[in-house]
SEGUKOL-808680 format. One record per residue (C-alpha): x, y, z; residue in three letters. Coordinates in pm, whole numbers, padded with zeros to 5 digits, always signed. Layout:
# residues N
XYZALA ...
END
This chain:
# residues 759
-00533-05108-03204UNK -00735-05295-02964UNK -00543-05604-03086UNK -00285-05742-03265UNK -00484-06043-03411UNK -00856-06073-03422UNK -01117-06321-03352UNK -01315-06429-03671UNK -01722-06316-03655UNK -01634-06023-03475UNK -01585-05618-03555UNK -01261-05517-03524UNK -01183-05239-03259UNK -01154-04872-03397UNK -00929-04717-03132UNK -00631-04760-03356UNK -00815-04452-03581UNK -00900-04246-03332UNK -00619-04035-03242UNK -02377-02459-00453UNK -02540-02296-00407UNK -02693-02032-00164UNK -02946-01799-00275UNK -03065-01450-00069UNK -03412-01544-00026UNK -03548-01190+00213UNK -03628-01232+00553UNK -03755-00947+00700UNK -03672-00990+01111UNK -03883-00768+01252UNK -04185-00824+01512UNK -04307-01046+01262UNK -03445-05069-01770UNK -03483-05353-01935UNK -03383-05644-01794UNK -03022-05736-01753UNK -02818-06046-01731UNK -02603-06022-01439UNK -02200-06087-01432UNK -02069-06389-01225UNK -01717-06219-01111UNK -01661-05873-01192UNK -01341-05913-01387UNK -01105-05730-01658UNK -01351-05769-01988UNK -01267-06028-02163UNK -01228-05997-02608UNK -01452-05875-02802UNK -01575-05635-02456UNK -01337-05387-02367UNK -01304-05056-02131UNK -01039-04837-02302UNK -00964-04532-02108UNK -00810-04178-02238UNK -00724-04043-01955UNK -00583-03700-02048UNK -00921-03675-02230UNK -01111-03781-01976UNK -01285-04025-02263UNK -01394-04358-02226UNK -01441-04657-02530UNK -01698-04877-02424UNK -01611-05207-02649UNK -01809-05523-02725UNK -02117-05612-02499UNK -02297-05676-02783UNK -02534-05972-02579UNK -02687-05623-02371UNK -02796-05461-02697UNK -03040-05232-02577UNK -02934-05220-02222UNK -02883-04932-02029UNK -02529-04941-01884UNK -02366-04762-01592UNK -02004-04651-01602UNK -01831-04499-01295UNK -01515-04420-01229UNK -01332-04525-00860UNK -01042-04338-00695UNK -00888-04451-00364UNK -00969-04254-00102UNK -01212-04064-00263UNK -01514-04277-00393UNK -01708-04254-00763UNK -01541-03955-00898UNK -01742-03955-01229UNK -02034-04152-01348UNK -02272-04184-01663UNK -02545-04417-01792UNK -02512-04507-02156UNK -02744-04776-02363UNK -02557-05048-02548UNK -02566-04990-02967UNK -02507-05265-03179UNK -02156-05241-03341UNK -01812-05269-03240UNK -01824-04995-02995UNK -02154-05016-02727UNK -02097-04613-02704UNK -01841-04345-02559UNK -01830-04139-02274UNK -01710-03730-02344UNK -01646-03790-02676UNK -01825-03644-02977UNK -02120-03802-03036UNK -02163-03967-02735UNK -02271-03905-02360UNK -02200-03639-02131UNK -02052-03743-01842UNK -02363-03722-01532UNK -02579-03833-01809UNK -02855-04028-01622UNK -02663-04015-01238UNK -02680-03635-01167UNK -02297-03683-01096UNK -02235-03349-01310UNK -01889-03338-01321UNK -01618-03429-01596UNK -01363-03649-01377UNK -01014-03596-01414UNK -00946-03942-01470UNK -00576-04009-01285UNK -00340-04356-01285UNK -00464-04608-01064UNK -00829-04466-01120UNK -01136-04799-01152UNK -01360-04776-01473UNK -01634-05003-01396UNK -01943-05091-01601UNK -02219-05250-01441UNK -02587-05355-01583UNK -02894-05365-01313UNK -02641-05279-01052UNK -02419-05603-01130UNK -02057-05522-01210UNK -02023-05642-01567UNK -01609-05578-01625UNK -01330-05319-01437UNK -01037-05164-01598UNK -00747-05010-01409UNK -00632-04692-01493UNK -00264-04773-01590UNK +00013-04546-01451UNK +00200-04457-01796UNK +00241-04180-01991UNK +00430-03960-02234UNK +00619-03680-02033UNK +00786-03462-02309UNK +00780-03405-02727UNK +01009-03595-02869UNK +01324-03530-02952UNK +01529-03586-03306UNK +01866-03612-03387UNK +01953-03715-03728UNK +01757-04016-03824UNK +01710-04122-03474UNK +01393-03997-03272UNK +01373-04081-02875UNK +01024-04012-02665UNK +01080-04024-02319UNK +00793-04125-02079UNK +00699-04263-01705UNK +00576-04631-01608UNK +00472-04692-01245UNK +00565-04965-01062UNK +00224-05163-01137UNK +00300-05158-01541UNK +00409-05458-01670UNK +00639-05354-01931UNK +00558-05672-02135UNK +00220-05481-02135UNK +00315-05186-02294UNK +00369-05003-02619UNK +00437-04653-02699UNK +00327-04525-03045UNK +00349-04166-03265UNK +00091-04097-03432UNK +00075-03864-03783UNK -00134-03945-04072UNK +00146-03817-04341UNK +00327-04116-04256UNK +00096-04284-04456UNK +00291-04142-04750UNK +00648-04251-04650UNK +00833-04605-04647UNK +00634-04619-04325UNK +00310-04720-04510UNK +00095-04659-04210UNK -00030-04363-04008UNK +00159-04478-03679UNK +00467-04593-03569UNK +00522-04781-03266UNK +00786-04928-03029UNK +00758-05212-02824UNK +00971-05431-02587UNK +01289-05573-02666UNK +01557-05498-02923UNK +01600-05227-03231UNK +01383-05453-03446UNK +01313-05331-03821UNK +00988-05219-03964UNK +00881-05099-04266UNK +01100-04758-04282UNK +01224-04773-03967UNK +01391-04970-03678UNK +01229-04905-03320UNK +01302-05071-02939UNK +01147-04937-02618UNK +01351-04936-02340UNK +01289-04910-01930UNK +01488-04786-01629UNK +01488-04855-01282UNK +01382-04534-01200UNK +01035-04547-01327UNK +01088-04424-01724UNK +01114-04589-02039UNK +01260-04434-02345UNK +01134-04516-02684UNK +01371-04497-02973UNK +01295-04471-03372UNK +01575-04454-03653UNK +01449-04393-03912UNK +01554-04536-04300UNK +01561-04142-04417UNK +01567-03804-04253UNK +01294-03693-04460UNK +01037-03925-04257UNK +01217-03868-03965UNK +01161-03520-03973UNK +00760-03581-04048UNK +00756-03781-03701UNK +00912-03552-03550UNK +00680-03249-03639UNK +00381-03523-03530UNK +00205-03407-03173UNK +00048-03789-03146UNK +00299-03935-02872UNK +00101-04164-02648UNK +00176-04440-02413UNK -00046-04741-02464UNK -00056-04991-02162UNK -00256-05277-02114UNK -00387-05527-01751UNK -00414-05848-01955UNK -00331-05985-02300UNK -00520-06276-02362UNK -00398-06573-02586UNK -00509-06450-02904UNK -00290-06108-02779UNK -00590-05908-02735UNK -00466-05632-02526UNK -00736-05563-02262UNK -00816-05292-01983UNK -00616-05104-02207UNK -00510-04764-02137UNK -00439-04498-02427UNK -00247-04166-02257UNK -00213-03893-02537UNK +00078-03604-02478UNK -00062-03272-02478UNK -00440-03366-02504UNK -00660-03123-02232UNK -00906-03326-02011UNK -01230-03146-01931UNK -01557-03139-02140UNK -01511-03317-02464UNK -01801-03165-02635UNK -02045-02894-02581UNK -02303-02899-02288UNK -02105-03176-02083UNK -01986-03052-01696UNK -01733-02897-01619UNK -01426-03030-01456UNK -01360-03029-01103UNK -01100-02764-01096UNK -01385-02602-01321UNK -01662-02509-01095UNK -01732-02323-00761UNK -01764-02595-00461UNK -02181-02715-00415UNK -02318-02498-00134UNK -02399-02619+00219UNK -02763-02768+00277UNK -03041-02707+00534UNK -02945-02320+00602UNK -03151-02165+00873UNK -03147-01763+00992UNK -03298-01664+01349UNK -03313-01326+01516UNK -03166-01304+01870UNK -03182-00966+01970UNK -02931-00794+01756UNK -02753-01106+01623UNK -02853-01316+01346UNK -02764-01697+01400UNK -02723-01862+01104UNK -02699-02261+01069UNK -02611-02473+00810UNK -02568-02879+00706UNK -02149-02860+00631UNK -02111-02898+00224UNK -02022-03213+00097UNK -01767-03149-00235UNK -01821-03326-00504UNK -01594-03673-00528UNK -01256-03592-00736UNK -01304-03141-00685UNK -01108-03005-00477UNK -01204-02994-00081UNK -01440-02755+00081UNK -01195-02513+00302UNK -01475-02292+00463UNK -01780-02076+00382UNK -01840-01709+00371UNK -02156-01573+00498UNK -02306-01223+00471UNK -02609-01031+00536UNK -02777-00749+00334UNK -02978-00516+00479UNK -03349-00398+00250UNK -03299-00062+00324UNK -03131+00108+00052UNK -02922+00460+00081UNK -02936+00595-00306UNK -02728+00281-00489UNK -02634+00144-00161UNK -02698-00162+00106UNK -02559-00183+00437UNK -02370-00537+00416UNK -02180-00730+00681UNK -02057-01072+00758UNK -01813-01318+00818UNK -01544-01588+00669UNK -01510-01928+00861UNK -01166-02096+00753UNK -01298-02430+00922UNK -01485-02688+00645UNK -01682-02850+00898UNK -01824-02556+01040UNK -02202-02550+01095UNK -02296-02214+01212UNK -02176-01856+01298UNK -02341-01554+01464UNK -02352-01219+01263UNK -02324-00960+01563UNK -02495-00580+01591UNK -02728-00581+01306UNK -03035-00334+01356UNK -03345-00423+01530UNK -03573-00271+01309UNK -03387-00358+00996UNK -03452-00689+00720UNK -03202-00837+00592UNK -03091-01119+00314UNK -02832-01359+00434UNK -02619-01600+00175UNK -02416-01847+00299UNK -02146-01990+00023UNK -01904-02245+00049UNK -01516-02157-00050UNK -01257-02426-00228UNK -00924-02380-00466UNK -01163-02373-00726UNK -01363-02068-00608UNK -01695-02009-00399UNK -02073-02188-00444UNK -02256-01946-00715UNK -02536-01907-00717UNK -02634-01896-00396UNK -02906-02167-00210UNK -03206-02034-00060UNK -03247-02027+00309UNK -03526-02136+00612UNK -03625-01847+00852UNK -03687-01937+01197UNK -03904-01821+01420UNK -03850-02044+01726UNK -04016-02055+02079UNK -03972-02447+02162UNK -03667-02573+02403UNK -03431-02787+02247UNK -03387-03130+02381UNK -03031-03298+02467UNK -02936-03696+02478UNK -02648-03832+02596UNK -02461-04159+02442UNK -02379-04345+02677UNK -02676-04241+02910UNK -02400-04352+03236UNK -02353-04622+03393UNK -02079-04847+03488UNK -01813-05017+03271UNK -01502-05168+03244UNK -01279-04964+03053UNK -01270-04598+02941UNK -01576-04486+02720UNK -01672-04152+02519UNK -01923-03941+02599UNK -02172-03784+02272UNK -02386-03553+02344UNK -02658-03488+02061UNK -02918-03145+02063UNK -03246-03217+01867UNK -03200-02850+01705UNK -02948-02789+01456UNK -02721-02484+01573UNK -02767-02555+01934UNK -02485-02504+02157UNK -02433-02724+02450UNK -02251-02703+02784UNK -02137-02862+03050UNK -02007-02880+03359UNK -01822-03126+03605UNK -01869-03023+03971UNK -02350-03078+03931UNK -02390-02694+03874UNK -02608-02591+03628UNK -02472-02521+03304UNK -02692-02221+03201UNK -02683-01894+03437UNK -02930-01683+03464UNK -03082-01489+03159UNK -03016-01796+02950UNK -02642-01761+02922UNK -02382-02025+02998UNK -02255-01983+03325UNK -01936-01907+03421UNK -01686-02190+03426UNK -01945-02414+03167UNK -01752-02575+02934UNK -01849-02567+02548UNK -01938-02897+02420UNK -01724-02980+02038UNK -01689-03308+02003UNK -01713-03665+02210UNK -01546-03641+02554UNK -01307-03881+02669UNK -01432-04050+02998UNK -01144-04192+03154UNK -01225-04243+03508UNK -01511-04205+03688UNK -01674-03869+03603UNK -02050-03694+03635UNK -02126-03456+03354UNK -02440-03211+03336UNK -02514-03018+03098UNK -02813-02801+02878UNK -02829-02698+02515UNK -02909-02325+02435UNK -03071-02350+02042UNK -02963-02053+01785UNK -03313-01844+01918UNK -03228-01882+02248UNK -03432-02115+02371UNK -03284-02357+02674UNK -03300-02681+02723UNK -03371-02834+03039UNK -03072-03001+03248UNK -02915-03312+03195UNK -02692-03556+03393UNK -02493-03857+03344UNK -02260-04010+03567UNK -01967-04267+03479UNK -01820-04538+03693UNK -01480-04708+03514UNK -01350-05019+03660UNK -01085-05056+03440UNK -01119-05442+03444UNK -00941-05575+03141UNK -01248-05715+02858UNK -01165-05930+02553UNK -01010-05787+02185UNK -01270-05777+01941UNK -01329-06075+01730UNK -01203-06127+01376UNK -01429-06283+01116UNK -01313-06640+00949UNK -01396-06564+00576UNK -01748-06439+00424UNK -02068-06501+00556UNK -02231-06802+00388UNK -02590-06754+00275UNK -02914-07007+00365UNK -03330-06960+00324UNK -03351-06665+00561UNK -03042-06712+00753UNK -02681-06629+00766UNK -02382-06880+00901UNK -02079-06643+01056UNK -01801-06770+01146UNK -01498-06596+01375UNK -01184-06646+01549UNK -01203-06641+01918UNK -00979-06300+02059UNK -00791-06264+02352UNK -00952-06279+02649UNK -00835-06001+02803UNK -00598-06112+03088UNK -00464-06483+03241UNK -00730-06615+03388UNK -00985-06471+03222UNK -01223-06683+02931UNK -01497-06642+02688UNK -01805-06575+02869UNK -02052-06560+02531UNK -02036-06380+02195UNK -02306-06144+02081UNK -02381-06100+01674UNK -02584-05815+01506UNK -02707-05818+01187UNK -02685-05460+00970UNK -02862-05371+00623UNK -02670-05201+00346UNK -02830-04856+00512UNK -02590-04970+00844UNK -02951-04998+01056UNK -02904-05253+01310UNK -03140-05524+01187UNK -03351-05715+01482UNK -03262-05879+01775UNK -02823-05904+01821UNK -02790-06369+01892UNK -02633-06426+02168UNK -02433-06766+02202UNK -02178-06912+02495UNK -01817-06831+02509UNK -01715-07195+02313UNK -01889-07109+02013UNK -01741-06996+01687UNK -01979-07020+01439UNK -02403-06872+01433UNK -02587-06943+01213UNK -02787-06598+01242UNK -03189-06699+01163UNK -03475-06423+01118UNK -03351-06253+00814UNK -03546-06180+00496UNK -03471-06309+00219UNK -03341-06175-00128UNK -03194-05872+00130UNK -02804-05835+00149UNK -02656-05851+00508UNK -02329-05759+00754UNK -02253-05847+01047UNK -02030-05731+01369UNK -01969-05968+01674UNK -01872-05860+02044UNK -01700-06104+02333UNK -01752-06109+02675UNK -01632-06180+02955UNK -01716-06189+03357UNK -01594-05779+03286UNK -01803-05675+03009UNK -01816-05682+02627UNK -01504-05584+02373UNK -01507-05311+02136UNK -01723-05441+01855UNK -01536-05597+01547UNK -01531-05452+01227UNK -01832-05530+00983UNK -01808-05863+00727UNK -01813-05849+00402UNK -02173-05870+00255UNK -02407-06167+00185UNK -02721-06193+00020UNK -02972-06400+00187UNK -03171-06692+00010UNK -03569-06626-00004UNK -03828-06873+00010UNK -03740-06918-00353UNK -03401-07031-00476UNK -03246-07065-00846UNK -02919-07179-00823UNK -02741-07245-01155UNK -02415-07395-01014UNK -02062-07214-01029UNK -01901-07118-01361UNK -01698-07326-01594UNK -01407-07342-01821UNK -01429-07627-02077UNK -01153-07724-02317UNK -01281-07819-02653UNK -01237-08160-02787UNK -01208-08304-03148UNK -01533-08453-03100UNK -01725-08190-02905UNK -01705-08204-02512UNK -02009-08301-02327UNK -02079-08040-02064UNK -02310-08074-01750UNK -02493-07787-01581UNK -02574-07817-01216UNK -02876-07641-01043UNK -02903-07883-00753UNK -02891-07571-00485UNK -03230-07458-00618UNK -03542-07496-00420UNK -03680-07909-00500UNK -03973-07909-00333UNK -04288-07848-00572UNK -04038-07677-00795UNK -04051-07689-01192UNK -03715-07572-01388UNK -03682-07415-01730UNK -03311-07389-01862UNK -03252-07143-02152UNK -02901-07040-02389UNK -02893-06650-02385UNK -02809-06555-02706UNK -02669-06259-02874UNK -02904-06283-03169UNK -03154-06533-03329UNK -02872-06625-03552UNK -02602-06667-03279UNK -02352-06909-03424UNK -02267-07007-03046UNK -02615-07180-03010UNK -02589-07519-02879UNK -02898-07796-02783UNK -02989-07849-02399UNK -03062-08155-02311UNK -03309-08238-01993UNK -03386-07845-02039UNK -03655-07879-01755UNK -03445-08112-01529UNK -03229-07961-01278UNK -02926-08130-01398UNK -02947-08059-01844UNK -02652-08175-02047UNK -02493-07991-02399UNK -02202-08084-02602UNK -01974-07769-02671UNK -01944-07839-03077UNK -01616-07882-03279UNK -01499-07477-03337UNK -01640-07406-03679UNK -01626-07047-03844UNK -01826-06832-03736UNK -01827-06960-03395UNK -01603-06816-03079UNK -01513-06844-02835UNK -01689-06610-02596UNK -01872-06726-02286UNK -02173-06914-02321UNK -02430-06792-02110UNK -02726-07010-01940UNK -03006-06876-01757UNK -03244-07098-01516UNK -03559-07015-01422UNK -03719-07166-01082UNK -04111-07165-01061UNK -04285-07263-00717UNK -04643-07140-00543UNK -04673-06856-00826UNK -04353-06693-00810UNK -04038-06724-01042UNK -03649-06665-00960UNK -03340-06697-01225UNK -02996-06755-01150UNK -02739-06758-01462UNK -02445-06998-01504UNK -02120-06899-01761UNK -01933-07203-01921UNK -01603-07047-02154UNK -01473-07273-02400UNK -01079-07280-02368UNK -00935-07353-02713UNK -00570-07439-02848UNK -00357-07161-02868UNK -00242-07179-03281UNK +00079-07020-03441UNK +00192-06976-03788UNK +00570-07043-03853UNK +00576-06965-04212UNK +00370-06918-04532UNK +00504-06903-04837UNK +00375-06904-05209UNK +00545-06973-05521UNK +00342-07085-05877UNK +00201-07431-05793UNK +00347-07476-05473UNK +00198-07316-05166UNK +00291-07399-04739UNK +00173-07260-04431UNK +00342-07471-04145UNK +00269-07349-03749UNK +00195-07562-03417UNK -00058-07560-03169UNK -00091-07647-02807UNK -00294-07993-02874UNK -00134-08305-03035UNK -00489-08301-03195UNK -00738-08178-03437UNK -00720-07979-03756UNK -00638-07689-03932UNK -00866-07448-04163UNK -00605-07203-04349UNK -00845-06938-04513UNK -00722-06667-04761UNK -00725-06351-04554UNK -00878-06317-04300UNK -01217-06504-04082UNK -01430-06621-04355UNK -01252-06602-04635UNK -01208-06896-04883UNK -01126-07237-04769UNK -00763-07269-04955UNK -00708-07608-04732UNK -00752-07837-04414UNK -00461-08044-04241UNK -00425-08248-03937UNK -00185-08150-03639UNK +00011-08435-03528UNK +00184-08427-03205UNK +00569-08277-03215UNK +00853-08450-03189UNK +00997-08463-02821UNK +01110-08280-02635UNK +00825-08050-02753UNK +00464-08094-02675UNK +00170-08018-02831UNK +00159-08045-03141UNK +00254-07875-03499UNK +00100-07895-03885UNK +00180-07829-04270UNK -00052-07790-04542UNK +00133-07793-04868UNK -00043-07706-05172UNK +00133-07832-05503UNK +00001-07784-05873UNK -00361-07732-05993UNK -00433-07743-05574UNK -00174-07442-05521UNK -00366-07083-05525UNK -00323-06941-05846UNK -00183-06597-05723UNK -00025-06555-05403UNK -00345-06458-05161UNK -00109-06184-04974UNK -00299-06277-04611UNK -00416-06632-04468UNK -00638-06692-04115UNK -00575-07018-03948UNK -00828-07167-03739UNK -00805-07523-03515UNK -01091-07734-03471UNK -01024-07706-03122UNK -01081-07308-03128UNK -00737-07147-03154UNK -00744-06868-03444UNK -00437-06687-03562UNK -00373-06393-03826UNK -00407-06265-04062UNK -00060-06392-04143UNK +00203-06220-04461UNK +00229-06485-04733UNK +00540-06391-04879UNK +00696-06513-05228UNK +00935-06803-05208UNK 
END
């Protein structure tokens, strides 16, 4: 189960009950959403929302979120290394569970990205949900699982299983599932072992145990061999782990591992997995005729985040003319992934042919096939060089860049020219690959041949290196802090470069998300440590990279900040979030949008609420002011205590912005110590974390009948906080003993349902 005790006005959880393409296209070569309320700090979702993650089903619970009814949600899953392995879009239903992703009756995963692949969904894996593009809530795949059947001796059953080293093992619970046990001493469907010593439960006795070498071992004796032996036919082992446990022990990120479940597509017409499917084909494929050779280009493949890698590409070509049931074919296999062209060699002059180009993987080759461009080319390619020459300090690295894809390009070192005569490199012309270390001084020409054979006209640069020592790069000082159009960046000045040498000025560029240098780079003097960087439009996120100077020349440039969204002309600032403890006589809480544009301004402050009948509404005060005041109310049934969430609204000139603000009531934390019923005499004693308020006991659970309502009084010391005991005794004693009671504080803190047993 999603948790052990449950927050009154609000659906329990329902896990617990749940056990490239290439195609031959013929060339003949002859002569011829509604609106969404954005998340302050993307965070582990806190009760009632919930990410639970199966990851040997590849199946994920999406819990709660019931103030985005309606919404359309996006949930992706992150690997290390690797990016968004796995995506989907889902719209939030009303009910306990929002929807489910690969699970009958819910969506496919791709469904609404065009990410069409089931993701095999590994430890240390990110589910993320986000609304409008604003993370909403993160849970962390946790690294535990069942590793064989279990194993029974007797009346004592052991399951043996790995935890990583990021599992807290106060976190954790490992659980057999089998519906027969319903008919045993058991009295459930499950049976579960947690933390700490052989502790008895109905029917049997259960501990869970860890080593130090990453396992745990779960152990069950059992009152009978008879219902020992029903567990042990079960096939419902899983490992149940869990990133926070809040202080009503609602276990959340929570991670469900099932023994012997098969990942892949949970239903019918979802992806495949990625060990399921050929590789996607490479892009942009282009054939021309060169005499007797084809020359065939191609954008490398990219493979599809969490499939295996691309490991080369086979490409063949298939001649028209046809010999009773046969076709001439020949071709080639490249081994290298980033390969991005080959030459087919000796094919007939006067023949057509049909060339496919497929990429290879461990999971097989592209199919089908993409089609292709044909080329018929009479324009010189065109060659630039990066850096174009010059002089400079220390060693650089020389890129040079054809306009034509396929072109090859050569160089030499002594001035001759590149290309001999009948548009061949020349002997002793050196094959360009990759950037070319300039370590000294150096002159380089060179000329680009392109896959028809046209050649390129010739090229020099030529490279003076000093070797005069220039400053480290810079390191930022924290995030960029956003104004109206602008940007302040801060850094730490680097090492110079040598004794003697200083700081001659510091250069800043400005990037957009699409890493386009933006504008003009500021330049500022050598004793300056903080821009702030003007120009910038507003409502547009931002990095930047800095570079020092000295008397020698600039450093290496620094690596990019983190991101910053710039103010616009129009600001609505609703102040940071808040945690507010309730008091017995209802805490006054003030919101704060003094960051918001004041000048000609007007303000509208608004409660978002899950329904017209939200029993969280409270009454805003100074609702057009920028500065409104509430009191958070004495808890209450039905309240909770979720976030309350405020949205202002900034009008100036015309135009509108919002901003929203989060304020989380913290309540008591309540336990029950006992509660016991006899005929006319009735107690339920606990304590709470306050010296203050009251207590509601209910018969069973949130909203049941009122049975009666005490004060806490502070505990006796050493203790703290505080403790209570309503005793019922006579015609005020329940008549029958009510089997469960829910306690609730004034102050917020719930507990239960709680046994009542017979005195």
């Amino acid at each position: 189960m999603n948790s052990k005790q449950h927050r009154p006005g609000v659906p329990r959880t329902r896990i617990a009950g749940r056990v490239g393409t290439v195609a031959g296209v013929s060339v003949v070569l002859c002569a011829s959403s509604l609106w969404a309320i954005p998340a302050a700090n993307a965070v582990v979702p806190a009760f009632p929302d919930n990410l639970v993650v199966f990851p040997d089903r590849d199946f994920i619970t999406v819990e709660g979120y019931q103030d985005r009814v309606g919404q359309t949600a996006l949930v992706e899953v992150t690997r290390k290394g690797s990016g968004v392995v796995g995506s989907a879009q889902g719209v939030v239903s009303a009910g306990e569970v929002a929807f489910e992703i690969n699970h009958p009756g819910g969506y496919c995963w791709g469904a609404g990205t065009g990410l069409n692949v089931t993701p095999d969904i590994l430890p240390g894996d990110i589910v993320s949900i986000k609304f409008n593009g604003v993370e909403a809530g993160a849970t962390t795949v946790q690294d535990a699982y069942v590793t064989e059947h279990s194993s029974l001796s007797g009346t004592t059953l052991t399951v043996k299983g790995h935890a990583g080293s990021g599992v807290n093992p106060a976190q954790m619970e490992q659980r057999i599932v089998e519906p027969a046990l319903k008919d045993t001493s058991v009295g459930r469907r499950d049976i579960r072992a947690v933390p700490g010593p052989l502790t008895a439960q109905d029917g049997y006795s259960s501990t869970l145990e860890f080593g130090a070498d990453g396992t745990f071992l779960a152990t069950y004796v059992f009152n009978d061999v008879a219902t020992a032996e029903i567990a042990a036919a079960a096939n419902g082992e899983r490992a149940m782990a869990w990133e926070v446990e809040d202080a009503d022990a609602n276990r959340q990120g929570l991670t469900i591992a099932e023994f012997g479940e098969l990942g892949g597509p949970g239903m019918g017409g979802c992806p495949n997995g990625p060990l399921q499917s050929g590789p996607s084909g490479p892009t942009n494929v282009k054939v021309a005729k060169v005499g007797s050779d084809l020359k065939v280009n191609w954008t490398p493949a990219q493979a599809i985040p969490g499939t295996p890698p691309i490991t080369g590409y086979r490409v063949s070509a298939l001649g028209h003319t046809r010999s009773g049931s046969e076709q001439l074919e020949t071709g080639v296999r490249i081994s290298d992934p980033k390969a991005a062209g080959t030459t087919i060699k000796g094919t007939r002059l006067d023949e057509g042919y049909d060339v496919y180009v497929v990429s290879l993987s461990n999971a097989g080759e592209t199919f089908p096939a993409v089609p292709f461009i044909p080329e018929t080319d009479s324009t010189k390619p065109t060659v630039t060089a990066s850096p174009n020459g010059g002089s400079f300090p220390t060693a650089q690295e020389l890129t040079l860049t054809a306009n034509e894809q396929g072109s090859d390009i050569f160089y030499t070192l002594d001035g001759s020219d590149p290309i001999g005569s009948g548009g061949i490199a020349a002997e002793g012309a050196i094959l360009y690959k990759s950037p070319i270390p300039v370590p000294a001084n150096a002159k380089y020409t060179y000329a680009a041949i392109d896959p028809s054979g046209n050649v390129s006209d010739k090229g020099a640069v030529e490279f003076t290196i000093t070797n005069d020592p220039v400053p480290a790069a810079p390191a930022f000082i924290g995030a960029p802090v956003a104004g109206q159009g602008t940007a302040t960046v801060s850094w730490k000045a680097p090492d110079p470069g040598a004794p003697g040498l200083a700081i001659t000025a510091y250069t800043v560029q400005a990037y957009t998300t699409d890493g386009a240098a933006f504008g003009t780079s500021k330049k500022v003097a050598g004793d300056v440590t903080t821009v702030v960087y003007d120009g910038l439009t507003g409502d547009t996120q931002y990095s930047f990279t800095i570079r020092a100077a000295n008397t020698n020349g600039d450093s290496p440039e620094s690596a990019k900040s983190d991101i910053v969204t710039v103010l616009g002309e129009l600001v609505a600032n609703a102040g940071p979030d808040q945690n507010v403890l309730r008091s017995t006589s209802g805490t006054p809480v003030a919101l704060n949008g003094t960051g918001s544009t004041s000048t000609g301004a007007t303000y509208q402050w608004r409660q978002v609420l899950i329904s017209p009948d939200d029993p969280d509404v409270v009454t805003l005060t100074g609702a057009t002011t920028l500065q409104p005041t509430f009191t958070l109310p004495v808890y209450k049934y039905p309240m909770t205590n979720k976030p309350l969430t405020f949205e202002l609204t900034v009008t100036a000139n015309g135009k509108t912005k919002t901003d929203i603000v989060s304020i989380t009531p913290v309540p008591d934390r309540v336990t029950a110590g006992q509660a016991q019923w006899k005929s006319r005499d009735f107690r339920v004693t606990g304590t709470s974390t306050a010296s203050a308020g009251s207590i509601t006991v209910r018969a069973g659970g949130p909203g049941g009948t009122i049975l009666g309502t005490v004060s806490v009084t502070a505990a006796a010391a050493p203790e703290t906080g505080g403790v209570f005991t309503l005793r019922l005794r006579d015609g005020a004693a329940p008549a029958a003993n009510p089997g469960t009671v829910w306690i609730e504080s004034t102050l917020g803190g719930t507990a239960g349902p709680i046994t009542v047993v017979n005195k």
